[in-house]
N, C-alpha and C positions, 0 to 999 in steps of 0.2 A: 539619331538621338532626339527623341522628342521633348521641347525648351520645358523647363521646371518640374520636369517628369523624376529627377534622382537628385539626390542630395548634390552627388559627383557633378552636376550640370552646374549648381550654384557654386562650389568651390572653383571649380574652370571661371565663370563668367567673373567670381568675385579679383580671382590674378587678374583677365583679361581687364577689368575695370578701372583697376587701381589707378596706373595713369590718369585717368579721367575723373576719378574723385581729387587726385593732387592737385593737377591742371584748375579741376575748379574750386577749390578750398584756395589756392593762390591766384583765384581773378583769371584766369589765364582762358580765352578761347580754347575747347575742347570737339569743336565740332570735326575737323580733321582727323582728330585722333578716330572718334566714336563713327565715321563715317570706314574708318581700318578694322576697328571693331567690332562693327557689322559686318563686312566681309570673312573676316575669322570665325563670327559665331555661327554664321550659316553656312559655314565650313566644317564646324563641329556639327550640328545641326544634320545636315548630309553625307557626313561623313562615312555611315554606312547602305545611305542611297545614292547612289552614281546616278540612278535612271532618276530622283525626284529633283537630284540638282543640277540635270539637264535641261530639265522640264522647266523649273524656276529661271533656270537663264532663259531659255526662249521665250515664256511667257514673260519675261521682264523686258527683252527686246522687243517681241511685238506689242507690249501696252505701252514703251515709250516713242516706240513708232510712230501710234496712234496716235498718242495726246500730243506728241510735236507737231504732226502732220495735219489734226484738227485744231490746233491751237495758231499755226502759220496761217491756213485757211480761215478761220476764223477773224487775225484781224483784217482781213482784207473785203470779206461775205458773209452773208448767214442763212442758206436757204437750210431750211427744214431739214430736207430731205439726205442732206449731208449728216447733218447732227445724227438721225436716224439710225443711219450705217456706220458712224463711228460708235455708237453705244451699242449696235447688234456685233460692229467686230471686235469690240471690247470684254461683251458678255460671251459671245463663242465659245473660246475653252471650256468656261465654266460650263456652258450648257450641252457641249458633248460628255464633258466629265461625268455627268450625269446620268445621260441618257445613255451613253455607251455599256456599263453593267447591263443591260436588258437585251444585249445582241450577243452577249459570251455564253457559252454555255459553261453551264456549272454539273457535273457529273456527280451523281450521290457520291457518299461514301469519299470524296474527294477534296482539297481544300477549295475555296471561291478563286476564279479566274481574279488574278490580277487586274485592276483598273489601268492602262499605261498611259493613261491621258490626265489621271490627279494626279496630285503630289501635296504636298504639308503645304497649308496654307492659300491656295487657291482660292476659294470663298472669300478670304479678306481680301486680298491681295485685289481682286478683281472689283468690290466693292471701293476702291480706292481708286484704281484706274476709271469706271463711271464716274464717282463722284467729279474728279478734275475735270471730265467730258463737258458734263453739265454745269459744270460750275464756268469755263470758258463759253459755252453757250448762253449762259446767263449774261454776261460779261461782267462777271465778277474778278478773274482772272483775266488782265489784258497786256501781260507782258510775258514773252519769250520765260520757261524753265530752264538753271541749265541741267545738263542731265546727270550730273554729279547729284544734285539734288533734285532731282524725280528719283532716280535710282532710291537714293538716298531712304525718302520720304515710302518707295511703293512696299519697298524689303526690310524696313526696319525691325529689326530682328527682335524685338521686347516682344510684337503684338503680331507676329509674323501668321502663327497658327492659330490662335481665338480672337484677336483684338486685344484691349478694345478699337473700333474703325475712329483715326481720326479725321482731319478735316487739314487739307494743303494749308490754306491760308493760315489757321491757328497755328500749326507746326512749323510756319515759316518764321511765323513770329517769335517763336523760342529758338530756332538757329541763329535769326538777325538781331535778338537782343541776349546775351549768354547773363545768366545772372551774376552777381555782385559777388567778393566772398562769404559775406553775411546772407545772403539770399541762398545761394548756392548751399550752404550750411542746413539752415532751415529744410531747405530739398531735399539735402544727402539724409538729413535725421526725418523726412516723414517718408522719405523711401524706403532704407530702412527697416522701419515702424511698417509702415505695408506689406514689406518681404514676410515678416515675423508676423502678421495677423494672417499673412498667404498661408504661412506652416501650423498655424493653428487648425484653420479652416480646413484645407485640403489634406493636412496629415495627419490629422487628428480628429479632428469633429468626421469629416468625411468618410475617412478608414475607418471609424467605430461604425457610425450607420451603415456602412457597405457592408462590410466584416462582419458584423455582428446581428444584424437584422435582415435586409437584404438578401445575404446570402443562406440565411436561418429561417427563411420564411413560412417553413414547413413544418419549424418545429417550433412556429410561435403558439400554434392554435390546431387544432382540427375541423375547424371551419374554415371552409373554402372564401366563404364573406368576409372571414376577419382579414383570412391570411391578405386577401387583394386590398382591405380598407386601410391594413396597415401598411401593405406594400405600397398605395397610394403617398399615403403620408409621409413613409420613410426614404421614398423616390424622389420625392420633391425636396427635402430636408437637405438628400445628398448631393439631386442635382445642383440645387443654390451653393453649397457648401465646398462641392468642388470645384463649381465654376466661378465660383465671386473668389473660392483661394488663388487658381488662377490668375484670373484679373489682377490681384493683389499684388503678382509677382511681376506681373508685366507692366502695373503701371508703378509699382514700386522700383523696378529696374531702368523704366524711363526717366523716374525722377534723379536716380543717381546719376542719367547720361545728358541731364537739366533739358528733359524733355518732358511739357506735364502733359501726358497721356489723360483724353478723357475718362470721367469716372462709368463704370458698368453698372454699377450697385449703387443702390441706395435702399433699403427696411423696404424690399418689396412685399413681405409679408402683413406689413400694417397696412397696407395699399384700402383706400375705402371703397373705392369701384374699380372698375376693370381697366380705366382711361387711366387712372393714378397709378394701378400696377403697372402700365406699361411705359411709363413714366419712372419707374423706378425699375425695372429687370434690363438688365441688359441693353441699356438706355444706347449706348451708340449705334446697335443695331435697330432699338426700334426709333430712332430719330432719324437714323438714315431711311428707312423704308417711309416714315410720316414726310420728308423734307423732300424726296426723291421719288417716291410713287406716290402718294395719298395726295399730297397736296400737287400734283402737278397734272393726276388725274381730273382732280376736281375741279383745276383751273382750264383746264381742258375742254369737262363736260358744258361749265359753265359759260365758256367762249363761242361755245358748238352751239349752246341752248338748245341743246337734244332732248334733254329732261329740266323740265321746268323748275321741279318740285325740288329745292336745296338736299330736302333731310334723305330723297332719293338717292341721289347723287353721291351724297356722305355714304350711304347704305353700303351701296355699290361699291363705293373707293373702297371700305373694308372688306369688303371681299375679295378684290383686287388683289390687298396688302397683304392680307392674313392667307390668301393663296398661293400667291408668291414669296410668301416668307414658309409656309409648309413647305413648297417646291424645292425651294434652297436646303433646307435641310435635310432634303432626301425623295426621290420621288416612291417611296414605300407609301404603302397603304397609310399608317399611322402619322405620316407628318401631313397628309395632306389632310386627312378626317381632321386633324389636332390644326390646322388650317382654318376649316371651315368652321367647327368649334366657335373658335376665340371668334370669327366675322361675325356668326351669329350673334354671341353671348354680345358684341360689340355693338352690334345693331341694335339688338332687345335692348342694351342699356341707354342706346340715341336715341331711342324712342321714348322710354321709360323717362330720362331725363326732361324730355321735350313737356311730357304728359303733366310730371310732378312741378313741374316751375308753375303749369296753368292751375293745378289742385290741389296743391299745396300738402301732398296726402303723407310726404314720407317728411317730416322737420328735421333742421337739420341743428341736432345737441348730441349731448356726450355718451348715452344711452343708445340713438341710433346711428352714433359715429362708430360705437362698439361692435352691436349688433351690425353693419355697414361691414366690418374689416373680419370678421367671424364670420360673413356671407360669403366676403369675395376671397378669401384664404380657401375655403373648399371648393368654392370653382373655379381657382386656380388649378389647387391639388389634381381636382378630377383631370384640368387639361396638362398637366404633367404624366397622371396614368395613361393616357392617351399617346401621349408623345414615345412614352416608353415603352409603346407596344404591347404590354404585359394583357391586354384585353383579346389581342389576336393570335397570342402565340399562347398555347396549353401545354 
């Protein structure tokens, strides 16, 4: 059962719930409960994969293996070379889950080999295990987890299969302080309120774009230019639409479990350059990738003083990030073009930026703020057609 995919998923979660909106409408600690409630849901959640919710239990024992075993080691040492191999045996799973499609064979005519190495949720789940890595490496993190709450924290079941990625520390902070009943109110009603802008979003504005455009692409036009300018635009429409309804539901449902789940969305359409969209799409994953590779690259190259020249270095980090973030979402053709893409486009604008502060050539008022979000809207779009493959498959 895939989370917020059928009504029947919300009416389960909303019984499952109840307790815990009572619990906290009367002040009462809920985190006990919601810690049983995560067990149950990912019990629904599995319920019809045996093989993915064996998969999830092992890959949750060896990422708490890991982070107890580098976190023990950690207060006591800190050579490098440790850190290293606890973030490559952390990333592992994920990077055979990947790479393993490419050794099956797939016979015409026949359905795709099974992957037996993914399962729902992998992707996040493993972005979470890093993050605690490094964030004990930083020593940000200096005391023993217990594993009641790492469990707790790696499988939380709201943001299990898309996110959004949160962050140990802030999450710890909303188990060890439970809101008030007045506070906790507030939560339950902007929760809620985000459930029912999720059902807008994704069962309605979504399913009309898919339904009615998308899959009518042929009978919009008999121009092959239109049909793909309009599939450009109708792709991007829906990916945002489905994926920010998502969001909606899982960080709507963490509010009702008085967990405030980071936000994914924010008006990435009005974005004025490419830096302010990524600032606004899918903000936990691109802040994990800036916090975690970009800026740790660049602290790196800068330490080495391997390349002198800063706006190099930044160049390079984008390439890095937007490489590694194509990779992750697929090693097909299309996410890694749609990869290299955005580095470019990201680059051209470092530079672009760097040029216009010396010549003052683009001002910045309300005309070329317009004109600014009318630019970067279609080269978004384009890196959405991209992403969706629709440029390589005929």
């Amino acid at each position: 059962m895939i989370p917020f995919s059928s009504f029947f998923f919300f009416i389960l979660i909303g019984i499952l719930l109840l307790p815990t909106i009572i619990l906290g409408l009367r002040g009462k600690r809920m985190q006990g409960y919601n810690m049983f409630a995560t067990v149950v849901a990912l019990a629904l959640i599995f319920s019809k994969d045996a093989h993915g919710a064996l998969l999830l239990f092992l890959f949750t024992v060896w990422q708490v293996l890991i982070i107890r075993l580098y976190l023990a080691y950690r207060l006591k040492a800190n050579q490098a070379s440790v850190f290293y191999a606890a973030v490559v045996a952390s990333i592992l799973p994920l990077v055979l889950s990947k790479v393993l499609p490419f050794f099956l064979t797939h016979h015409p005519h026949q359905p795709a080999p099974i992957n037996w190495l993914s399962f729902l949720g992998i992707s996040y789940l493993t972005f979470k295990g890093v993050q605690l890595i490094i964030e004990t490496r930083d020593g940000l993190i200096k005391k023993k987890i217990p594993i009641h709450r790492l469990v707790y924290f790696i499988v939380f079941f709201p943001t299990i299969s898309s996110g959004p990625i949160d962050r140990y520390r802030r999450f710890e902070k909303d188990m060890d302080t439970p809101p008030e009943k007045e506070a906790y109110s507030d939560l339950l009603y902007s929760g809620i309120h985000k459930i029912f802008i999720g059902f807008l979003y994704k069962f309605i504005i979504g399913y009309l774009i898919h339904t009615y455009i998308l899959m009518n692409i042929h009978h919009i036009s008999s121009s092959h230019f239109v049909q793909q300018l309009t599939y450009m635009y109708a792709y991007s429409m829906y990916l945002f639409f489905d994926f920010a309804g998502y969001t909606a539901f899982a960080v709507g449902v963490s509010y009702i479990m008085g967990i405030k789940s980071p936000e994914n969305f924010n008006k990435p359409f009005i974005s004025r350059n490419i830096k302010d969209f990524w600032n606004r799409w899918h903000m936990s994953l691109s802040f994990w990738f800036r916090d975690y590779v970009f800026m740790r690259f660049v602290f790196f190259m800068t330490k080495k003083k391997w390349i002198k020249n800063r706006m190099a270095v930044s160049n390079i980090g984008y390439f890095v990030l937007f490489l590694l973030m194509g990779a992750w979402h697929g090693l097909a053709l299309q996410y890694i073009i749609y990869g290299l893409y955005h580095a470019v486009v990201m680059s051209g604008y470092n530079l672009f930026e760097k040029w216009n502060k010396k010549h003052k050539w683009w001002p910045d008022n309300k005309v070329t703020m317009v004109v600014s979000i009318i630019i970067t809207f279609h080269v978004i779009c384009f890196g959405f057609y991209i992403f969706s493959g629709k440029p390589f498959h005929h």
